[in-house]
KOLVEXLO-923778 format. One record per residue (C-alpha): residue number from 1; x, y, z; residue in three letters. Coordinates in pm, 1 decimal. Layout:
<pts>
   dolo       east      north         up   nutor
    NUM          X          Y          Z     ALA
...
</pts>
This chain:
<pts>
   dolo       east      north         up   nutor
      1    10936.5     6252.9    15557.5     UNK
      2    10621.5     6471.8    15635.7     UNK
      3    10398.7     6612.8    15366.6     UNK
      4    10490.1     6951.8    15385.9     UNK
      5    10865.5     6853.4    15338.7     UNK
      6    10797.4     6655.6    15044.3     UNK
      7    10602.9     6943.9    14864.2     UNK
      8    10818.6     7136.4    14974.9     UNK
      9    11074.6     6971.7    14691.6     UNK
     10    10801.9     6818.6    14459.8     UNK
     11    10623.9     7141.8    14369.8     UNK
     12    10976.3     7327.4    14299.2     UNK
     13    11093.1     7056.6    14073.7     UNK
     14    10777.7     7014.6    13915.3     UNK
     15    10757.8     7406.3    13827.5     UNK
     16    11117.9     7392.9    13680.5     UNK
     17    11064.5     7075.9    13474.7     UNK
     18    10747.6     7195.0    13349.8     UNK
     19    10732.3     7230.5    12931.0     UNK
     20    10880.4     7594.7    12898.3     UNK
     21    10562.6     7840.4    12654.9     UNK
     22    10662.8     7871.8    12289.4     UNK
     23    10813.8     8198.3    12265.0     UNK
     24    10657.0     8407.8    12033.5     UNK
     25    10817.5     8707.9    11774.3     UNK
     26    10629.2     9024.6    11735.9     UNK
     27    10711.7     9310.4    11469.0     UNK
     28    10499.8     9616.9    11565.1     UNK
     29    10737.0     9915.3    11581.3     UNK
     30    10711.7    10023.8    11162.5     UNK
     31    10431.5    10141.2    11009.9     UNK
     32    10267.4     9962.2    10759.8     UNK
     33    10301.3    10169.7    10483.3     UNK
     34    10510.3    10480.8    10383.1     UNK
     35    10471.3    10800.5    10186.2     UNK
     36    10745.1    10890.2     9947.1     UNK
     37    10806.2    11248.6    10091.7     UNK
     38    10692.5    11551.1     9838.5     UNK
     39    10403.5    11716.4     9574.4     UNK
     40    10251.6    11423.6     9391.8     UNK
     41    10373.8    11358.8     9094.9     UNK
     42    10154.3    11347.8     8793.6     UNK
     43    10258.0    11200.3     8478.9     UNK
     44    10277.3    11382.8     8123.0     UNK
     45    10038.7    11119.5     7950.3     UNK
     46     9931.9    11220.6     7609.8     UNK
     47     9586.5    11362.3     7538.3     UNK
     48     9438.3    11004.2     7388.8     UNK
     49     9530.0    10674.3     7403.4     UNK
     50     9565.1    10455.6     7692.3     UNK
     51     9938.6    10388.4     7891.5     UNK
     52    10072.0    10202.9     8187.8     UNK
     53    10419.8    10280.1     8393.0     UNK
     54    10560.8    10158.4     8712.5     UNK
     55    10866.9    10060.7     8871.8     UNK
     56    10923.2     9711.5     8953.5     UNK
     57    10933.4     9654.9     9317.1     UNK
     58    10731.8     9968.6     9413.5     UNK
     59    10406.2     9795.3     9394.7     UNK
     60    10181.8    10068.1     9219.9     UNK
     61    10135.3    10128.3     8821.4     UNK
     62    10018.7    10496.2     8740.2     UNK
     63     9744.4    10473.8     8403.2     UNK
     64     9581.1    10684.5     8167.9     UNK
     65     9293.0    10623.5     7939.8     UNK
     66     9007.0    10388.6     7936.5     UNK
     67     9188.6    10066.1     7966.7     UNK
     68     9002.6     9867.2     7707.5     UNK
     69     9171.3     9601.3     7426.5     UNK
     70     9273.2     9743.5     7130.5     UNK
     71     9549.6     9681.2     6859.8     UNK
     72     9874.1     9558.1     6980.5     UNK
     73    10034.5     9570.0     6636.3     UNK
     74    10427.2     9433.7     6667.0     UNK
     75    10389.9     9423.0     7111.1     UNK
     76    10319.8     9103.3     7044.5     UNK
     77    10591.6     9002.1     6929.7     UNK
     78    10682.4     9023.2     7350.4     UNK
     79    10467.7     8779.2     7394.3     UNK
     80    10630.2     8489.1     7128.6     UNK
     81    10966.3     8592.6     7231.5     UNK
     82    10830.6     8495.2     7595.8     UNK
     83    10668.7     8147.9     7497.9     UNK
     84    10998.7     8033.3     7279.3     UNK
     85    11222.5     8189.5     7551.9     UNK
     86    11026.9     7945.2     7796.4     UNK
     87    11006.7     7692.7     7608.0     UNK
     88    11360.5     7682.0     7454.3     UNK
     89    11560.1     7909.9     7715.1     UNK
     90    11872.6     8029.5     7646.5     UNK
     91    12137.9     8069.3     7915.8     UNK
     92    12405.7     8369.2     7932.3     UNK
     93    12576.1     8393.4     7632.9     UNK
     94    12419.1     8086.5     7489.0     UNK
     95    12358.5     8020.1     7106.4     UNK
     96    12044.2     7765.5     7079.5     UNK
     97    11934.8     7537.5     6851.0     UNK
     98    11973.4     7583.9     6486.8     UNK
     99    11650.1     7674.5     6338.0     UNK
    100    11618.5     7629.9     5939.2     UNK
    101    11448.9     7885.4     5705.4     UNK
    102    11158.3     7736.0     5562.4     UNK
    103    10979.7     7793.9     5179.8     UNK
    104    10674.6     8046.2     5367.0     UNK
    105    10955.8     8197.4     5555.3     UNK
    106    11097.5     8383.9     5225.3     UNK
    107    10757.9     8385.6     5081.1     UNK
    108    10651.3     8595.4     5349.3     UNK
    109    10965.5     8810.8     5338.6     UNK
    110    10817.7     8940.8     4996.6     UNK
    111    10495.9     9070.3     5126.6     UNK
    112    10475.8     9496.7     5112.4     UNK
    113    10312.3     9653.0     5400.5     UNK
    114    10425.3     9477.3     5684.1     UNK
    115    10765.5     9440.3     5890.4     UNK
    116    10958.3     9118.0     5758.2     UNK
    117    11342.1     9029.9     5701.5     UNK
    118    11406.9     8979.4     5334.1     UNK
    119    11673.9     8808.7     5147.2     UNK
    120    11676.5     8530.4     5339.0     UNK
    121    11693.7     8173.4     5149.1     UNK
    122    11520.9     7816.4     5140.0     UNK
    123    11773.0     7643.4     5406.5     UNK
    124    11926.0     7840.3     5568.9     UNK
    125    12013.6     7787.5     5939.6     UNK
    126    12036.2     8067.0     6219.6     UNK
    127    12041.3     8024.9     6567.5     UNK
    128    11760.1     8054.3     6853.3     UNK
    129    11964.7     8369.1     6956.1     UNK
    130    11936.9     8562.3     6613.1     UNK
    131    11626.0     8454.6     6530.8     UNK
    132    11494.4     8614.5     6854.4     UNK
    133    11698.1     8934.0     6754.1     UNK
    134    11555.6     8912.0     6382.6     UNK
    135    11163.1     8936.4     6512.0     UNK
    136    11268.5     9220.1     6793.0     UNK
    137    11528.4     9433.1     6689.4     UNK
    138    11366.5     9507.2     6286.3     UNK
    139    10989.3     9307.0     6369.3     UNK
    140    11077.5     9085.9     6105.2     UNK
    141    10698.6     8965.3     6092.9     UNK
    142    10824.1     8647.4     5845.0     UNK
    143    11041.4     8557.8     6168.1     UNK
    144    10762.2     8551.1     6388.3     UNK
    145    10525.7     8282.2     6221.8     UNK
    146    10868.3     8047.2     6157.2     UNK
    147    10940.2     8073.5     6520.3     UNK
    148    10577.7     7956.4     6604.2     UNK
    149    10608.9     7666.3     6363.8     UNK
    150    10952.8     7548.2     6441.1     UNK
    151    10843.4     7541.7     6831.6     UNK
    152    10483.1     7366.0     6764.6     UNK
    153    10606.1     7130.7     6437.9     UNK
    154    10309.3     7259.3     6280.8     UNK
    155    10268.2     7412.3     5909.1     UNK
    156    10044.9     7671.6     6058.3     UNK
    157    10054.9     7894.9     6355.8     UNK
    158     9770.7     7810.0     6549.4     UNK
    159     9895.0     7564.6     6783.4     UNK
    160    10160.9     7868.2     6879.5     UNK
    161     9867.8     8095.1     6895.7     UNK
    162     9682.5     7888.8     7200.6     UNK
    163    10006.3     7874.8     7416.9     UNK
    164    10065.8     8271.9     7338.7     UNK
    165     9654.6     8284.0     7522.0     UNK
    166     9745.1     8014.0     7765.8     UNK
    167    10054.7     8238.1     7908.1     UNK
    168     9874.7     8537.5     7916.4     UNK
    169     9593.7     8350.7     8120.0     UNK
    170     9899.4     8256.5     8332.3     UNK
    171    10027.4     8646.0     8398.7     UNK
    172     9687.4     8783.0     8488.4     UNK
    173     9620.6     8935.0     8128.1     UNK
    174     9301.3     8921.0     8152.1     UNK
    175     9193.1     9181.1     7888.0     UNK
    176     9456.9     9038.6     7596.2     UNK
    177     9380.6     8795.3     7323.2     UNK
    178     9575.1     8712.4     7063.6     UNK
    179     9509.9     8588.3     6678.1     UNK
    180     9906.0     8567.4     6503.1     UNK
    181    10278.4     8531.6     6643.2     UNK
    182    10340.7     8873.5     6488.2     UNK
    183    10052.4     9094.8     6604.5     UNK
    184     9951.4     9198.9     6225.6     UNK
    185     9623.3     9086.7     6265.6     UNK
    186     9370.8     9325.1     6396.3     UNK
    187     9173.1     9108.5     6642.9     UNK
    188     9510.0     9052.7     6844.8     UNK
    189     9419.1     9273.6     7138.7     UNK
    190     9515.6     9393.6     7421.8     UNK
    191     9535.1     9679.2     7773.8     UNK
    192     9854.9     9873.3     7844.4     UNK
    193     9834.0     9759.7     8194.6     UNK
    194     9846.8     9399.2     8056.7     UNK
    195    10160.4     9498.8     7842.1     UNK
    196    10315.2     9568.0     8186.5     UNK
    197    10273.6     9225.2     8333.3     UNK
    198    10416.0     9039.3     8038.0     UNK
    199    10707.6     9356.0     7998.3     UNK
    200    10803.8     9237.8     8439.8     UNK
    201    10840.2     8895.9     8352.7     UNK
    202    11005.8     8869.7     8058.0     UNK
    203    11251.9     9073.1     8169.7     UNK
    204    11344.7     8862.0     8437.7     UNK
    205    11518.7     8701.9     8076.2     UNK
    206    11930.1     8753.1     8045.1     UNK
    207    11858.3     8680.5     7648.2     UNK
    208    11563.8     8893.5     7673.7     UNK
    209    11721.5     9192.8     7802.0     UNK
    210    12037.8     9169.2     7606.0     UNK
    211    11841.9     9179.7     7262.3     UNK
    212    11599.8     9456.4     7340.5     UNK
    213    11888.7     9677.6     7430.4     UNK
    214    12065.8     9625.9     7104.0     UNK
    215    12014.9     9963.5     6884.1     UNK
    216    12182.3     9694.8     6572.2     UNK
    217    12296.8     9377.1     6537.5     UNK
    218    12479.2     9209.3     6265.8     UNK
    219    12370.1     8841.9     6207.5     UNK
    220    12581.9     8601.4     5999.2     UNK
    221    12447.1     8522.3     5642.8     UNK
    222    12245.9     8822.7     5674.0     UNK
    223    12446.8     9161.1     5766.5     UNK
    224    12322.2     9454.9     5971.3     UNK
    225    11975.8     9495.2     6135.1     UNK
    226    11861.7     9829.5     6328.7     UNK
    227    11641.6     9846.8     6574.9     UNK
    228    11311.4    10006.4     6511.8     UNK
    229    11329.0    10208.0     6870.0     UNK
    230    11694.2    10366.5     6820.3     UNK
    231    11573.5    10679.5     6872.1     UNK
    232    11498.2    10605.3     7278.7     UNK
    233    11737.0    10350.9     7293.3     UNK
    234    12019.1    10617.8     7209.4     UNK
    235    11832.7    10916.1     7345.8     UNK
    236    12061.2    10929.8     7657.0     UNK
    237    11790.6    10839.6     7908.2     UNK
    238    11933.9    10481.4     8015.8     UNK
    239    11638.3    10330.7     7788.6     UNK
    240    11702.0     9953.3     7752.0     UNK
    241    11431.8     9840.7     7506.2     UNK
    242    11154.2     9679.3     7494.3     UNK
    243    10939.6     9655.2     7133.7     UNK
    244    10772.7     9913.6     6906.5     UNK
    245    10448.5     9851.0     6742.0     UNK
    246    10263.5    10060.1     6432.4     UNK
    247    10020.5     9944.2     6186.8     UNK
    248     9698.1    10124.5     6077.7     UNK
    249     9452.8     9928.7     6281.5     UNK
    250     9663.2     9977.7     6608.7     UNK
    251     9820.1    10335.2     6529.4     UNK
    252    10142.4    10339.5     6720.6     UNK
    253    10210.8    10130.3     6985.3     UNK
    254    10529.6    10044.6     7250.8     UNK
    255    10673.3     9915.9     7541.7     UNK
    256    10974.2    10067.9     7699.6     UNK
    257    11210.8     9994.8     7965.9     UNK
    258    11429.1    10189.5     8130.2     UNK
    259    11677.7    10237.2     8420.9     UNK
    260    11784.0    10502.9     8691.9     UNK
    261    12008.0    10445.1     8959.5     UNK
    262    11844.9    10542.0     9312.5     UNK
    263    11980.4    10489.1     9640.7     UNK
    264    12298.4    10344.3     9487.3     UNK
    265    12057.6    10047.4     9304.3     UNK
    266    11969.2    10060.4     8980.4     UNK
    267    11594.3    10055.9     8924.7     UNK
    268    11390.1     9918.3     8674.7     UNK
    269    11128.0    10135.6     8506.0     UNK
    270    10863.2    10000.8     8276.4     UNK
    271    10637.0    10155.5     8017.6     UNK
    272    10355.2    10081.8     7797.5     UNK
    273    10171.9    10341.8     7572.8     UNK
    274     9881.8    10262.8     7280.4     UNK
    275     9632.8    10353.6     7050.7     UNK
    276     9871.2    10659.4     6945.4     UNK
    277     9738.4    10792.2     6642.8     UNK
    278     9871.0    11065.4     6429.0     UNK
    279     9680.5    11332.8     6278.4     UNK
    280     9603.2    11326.3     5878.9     UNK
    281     9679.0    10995.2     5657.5     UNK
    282     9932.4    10774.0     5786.7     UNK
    283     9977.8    10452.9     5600.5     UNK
    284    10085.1    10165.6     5860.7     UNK
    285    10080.0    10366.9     6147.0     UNK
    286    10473.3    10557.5     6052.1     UNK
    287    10396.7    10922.9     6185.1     UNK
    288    10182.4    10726.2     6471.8     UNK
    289    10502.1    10511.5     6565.8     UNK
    290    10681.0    10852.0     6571.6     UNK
    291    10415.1    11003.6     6775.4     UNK
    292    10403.8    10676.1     7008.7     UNK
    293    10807.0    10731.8     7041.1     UNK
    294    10805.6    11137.7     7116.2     UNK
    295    10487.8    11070.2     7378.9     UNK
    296    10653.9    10796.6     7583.4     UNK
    297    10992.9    10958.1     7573.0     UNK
    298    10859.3    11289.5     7754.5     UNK
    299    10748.8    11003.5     8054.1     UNK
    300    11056.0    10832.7     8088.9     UNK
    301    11231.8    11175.5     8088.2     UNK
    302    10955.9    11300.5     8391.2     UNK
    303    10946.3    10981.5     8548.0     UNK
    304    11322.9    10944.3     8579.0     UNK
    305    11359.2    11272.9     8713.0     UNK
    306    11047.7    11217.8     8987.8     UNK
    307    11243.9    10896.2     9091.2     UNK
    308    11366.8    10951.5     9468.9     UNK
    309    11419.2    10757.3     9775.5     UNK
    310    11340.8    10770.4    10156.9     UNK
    311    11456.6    10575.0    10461.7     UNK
    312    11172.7    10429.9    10660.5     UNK
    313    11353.8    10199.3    10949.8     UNK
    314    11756.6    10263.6    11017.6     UNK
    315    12012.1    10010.7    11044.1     UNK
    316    11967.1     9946.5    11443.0     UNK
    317    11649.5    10057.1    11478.0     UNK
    318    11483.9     9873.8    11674.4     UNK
    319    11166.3     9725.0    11543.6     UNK
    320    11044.8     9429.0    11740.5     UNK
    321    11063.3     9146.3    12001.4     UNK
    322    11096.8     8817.6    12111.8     UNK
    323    10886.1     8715.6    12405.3     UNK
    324    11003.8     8405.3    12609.1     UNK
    325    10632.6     8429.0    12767.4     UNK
    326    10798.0     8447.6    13127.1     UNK
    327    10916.6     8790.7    13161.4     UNK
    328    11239.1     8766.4    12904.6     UNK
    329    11223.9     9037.2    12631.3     UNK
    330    11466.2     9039.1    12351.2     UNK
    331    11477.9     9326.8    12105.2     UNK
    332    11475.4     9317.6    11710.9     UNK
    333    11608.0     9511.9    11486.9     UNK
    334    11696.1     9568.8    11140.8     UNK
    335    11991.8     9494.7    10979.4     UNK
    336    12011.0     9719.2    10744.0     UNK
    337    11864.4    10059.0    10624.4     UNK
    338    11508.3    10010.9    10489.4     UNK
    339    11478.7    10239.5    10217.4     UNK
    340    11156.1    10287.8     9975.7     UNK
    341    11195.5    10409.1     9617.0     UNK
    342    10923.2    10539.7     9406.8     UNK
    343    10765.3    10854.1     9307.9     UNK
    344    10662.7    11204.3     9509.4     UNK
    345    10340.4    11118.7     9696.8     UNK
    346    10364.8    10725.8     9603.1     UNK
    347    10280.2    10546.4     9875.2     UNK
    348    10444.6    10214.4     9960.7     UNK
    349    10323.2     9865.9    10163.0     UNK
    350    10574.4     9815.0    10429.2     UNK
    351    10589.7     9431.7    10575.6     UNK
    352    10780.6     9152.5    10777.3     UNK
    353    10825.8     8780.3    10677.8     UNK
    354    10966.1     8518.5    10918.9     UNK
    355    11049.3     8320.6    10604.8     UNK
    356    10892.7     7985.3    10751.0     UNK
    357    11104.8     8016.1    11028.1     UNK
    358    11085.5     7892.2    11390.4     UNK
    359    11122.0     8158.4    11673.4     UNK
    360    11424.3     8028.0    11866.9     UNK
    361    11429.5     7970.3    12223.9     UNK
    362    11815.6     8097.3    12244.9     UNK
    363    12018.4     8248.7    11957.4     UNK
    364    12331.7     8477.7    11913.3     UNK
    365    12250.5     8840.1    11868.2     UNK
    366    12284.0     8915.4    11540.5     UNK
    367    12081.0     8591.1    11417.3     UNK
    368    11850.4     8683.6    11122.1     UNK
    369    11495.0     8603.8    11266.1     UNK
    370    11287.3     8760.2    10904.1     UNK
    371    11289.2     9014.3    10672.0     UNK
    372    11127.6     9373.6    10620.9     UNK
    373    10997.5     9450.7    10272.8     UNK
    374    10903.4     9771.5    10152.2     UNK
    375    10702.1     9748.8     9806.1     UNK
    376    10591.8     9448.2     9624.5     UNK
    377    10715.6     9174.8     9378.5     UNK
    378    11067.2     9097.5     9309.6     UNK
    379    11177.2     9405.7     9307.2     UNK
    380    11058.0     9500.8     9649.1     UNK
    381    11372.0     9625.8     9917.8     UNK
    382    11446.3     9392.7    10165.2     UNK
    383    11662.2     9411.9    10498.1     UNK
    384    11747.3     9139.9    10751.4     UNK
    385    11573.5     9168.8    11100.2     UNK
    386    11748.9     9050.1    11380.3     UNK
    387    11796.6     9029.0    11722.6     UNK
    388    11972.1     9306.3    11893.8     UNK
    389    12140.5     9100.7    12221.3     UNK
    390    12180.1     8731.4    12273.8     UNK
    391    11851.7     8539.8    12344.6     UNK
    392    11913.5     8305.7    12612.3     UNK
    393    11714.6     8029.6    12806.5     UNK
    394    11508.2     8108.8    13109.7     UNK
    395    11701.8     8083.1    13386.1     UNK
    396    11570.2     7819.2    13692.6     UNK
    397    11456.8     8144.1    13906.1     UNK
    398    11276.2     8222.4    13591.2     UNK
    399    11125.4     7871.7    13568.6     UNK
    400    10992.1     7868.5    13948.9     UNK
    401    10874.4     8198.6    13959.9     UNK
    402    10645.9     8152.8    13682.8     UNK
    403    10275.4     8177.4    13675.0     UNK
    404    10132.2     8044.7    13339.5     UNK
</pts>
């Protein structure tokens, strides 16, 4: 067979056999970021003081105040209920462990001038569950330091102490130290914006939330116990805890949460506000936990009504491609609408995530190929992407006619 005849079919076949390009994905039709459509909003902080809010998921936290540690006062007590909540977790509905009421335990229940639970007695037994709801719902101070000995086996509180320091190192608290389970002691410091990275994680917590949200509880062996933020909890303004703080060293101090439905999902908004003090004497920090109370109830109020929404892809919209790298185009689009929530003037991270997938060579139209994201964290929105038409192979024509 002459040359030219046999080139004639090698060269053909070799083209079409040829290792096809990897195809590649490209998501370049949103804009990185979005505006939340409006007049900024400016938050009714108090005068003095420092405070922290955001809403989990939007990716920004609005401040006020020189963010320097100071007093935490009874906040702390976030931070044990985090450490025996990790260490001892407690799944819906769940009881725990026993835990036994020890001689300081009642000792300490005696003490004037600080939170505690009295009455309790030498032996008795309550469960993880209650205990947790004894140190947050009525800061039973008393409960605190049992809780740090029952988890370490120690007489004292120290050991407790380090892993309370070692978690915060863990969250990013970078500004926070802390000296007791119960936050009496002065030299257990801490930032509002800190407050706000232990407040997002621990209530990732089913037990958490479900205690912190409880305006009383009744507790077997002991009766009734209100919580010492009632007056947001049943203010009408969808506030669902966290922990109030007052003492003379801190003034008043407190971490909120709170909810507001947006774009038919409820989000969640968290608060922290300290170093509220009130004018004139005030023993222990009362009028200043007052003051701490009426402050951070006119944010949630402003930032629950600033709370709005906007679209920034459609369901359909296209928003990419998949290039088979010889002339075959397939569009992407999303799934779903993409909608931001935050505040007038916030301004949001948009992005795209193939999820460690592979870009296929052929798929079904509809096949999920990543995800858009609009704010950060766990809270952040997040639609499928996919592709709009079936992406099939090259065809042979496609193959031959090929240059690279």
């Amino acid at each position: 067979m002459p040359l030219a005849a046999l080139l004639g079919i090698g060269l053909p076949a070799v083209q079409v056999l040829r290792p096809l390009p990897e195809p590649t994905l490209t998501v370049d039709q949103v804009p990185s970021s979005v505006t939340v459509d409006g007049a900024a909003f400016s938050v009714p902080w108090p005068g003095k003081g420092q405070g922290a809010v955001k809403v989990v998921g939007s990716g920004t936290t609005a401040t006020f105040g020189e963010e320097r540690p100071v007093p935490t006062a009874s906040v702390a007590k976030i931070m044990t209920a985090y450490v025996i909540l990790r260490e001892h977790p407690l799944g819906k509905g769940e009881e725990g462990p026993w835990i036994e009421v020890d001689a300081q335990t009642v000792e300490d229940g005696r003490a004037r001038d600080e939170s505690r639970i009295v009455g309790l007695r030498v032996g008795q037994t309550f469960s993880e569950r209650d205990m947790l709801k004894m140190l947050m719902i009525p800061s039973g101070n008393n409960i605190a330091r049992l809780l740090a000995r029952w988890d370490t086996g120690s007489r004292d509180e120290a050991a407790f102490v380090g892993k309370m320091n070692a978690a915060a190192r863990a969250l990013g608290m970078e500004n926070t130290t802390y000296t007791d389970p119960s936050g009496l002691d002065e030299r257990t410091v801490s930032t509002a914006v800190d407050q706000l990275k232990l407040a997002e994680e621990v209530m990732k917590s089913d037990a958490f939330r479900t205690i912190v949200a409880m305006p009383s509880a009744d507790i077997p062996g002991l009766g009734r116990i209100h919580n010492n933020n009632d007056r947001l909890l049943l203010a009408g303004l969808n506030v669902t805890g966290v922990k109030t703080g007052s003492n003379t060293p801190a003034g008043g101090t407190l971490t909120w949460a709170a909810h507001k439905t947006v774009a038919g999902e409820a989000r969640l908004i968290l608060g922290t506000m300290m170093d509220q003090r009130a004018a004139g004497p005030d023993p222990n920090g009362a009028d200043s936990l007052i003051l701490v109370q009426d402050n951070s109830r006119k944010v949630i109020e402003a930032v629950r009504e600033a709370l709005t929404s906007a679209t920034v892809v459609h369901k359909g919209q296209v928003v990419g491609r998949v290039d088979d790298r010889l002339g075959g185009r397939t569009a992407l689009v999303a799934a779903e609408d993409l909608t931001a929530v935050g505040f007038a003037g916030q301004k949001l991270s948009v992005g795209f995530s193939d999820g460690g997938r592979s870009v296929p060579r052929t798929a079904k139209a509809g096949t999920v190929v990543g995800e858009l994201t609009v704010g950060t964290g766990d809270g952040a929105r997040r639609v499928p992407v996919a592709l709009r038409t079936d992406l099939t192979a090259p065809t042979a024509g496609e193959r031959l006619l090929r240059l690279g």
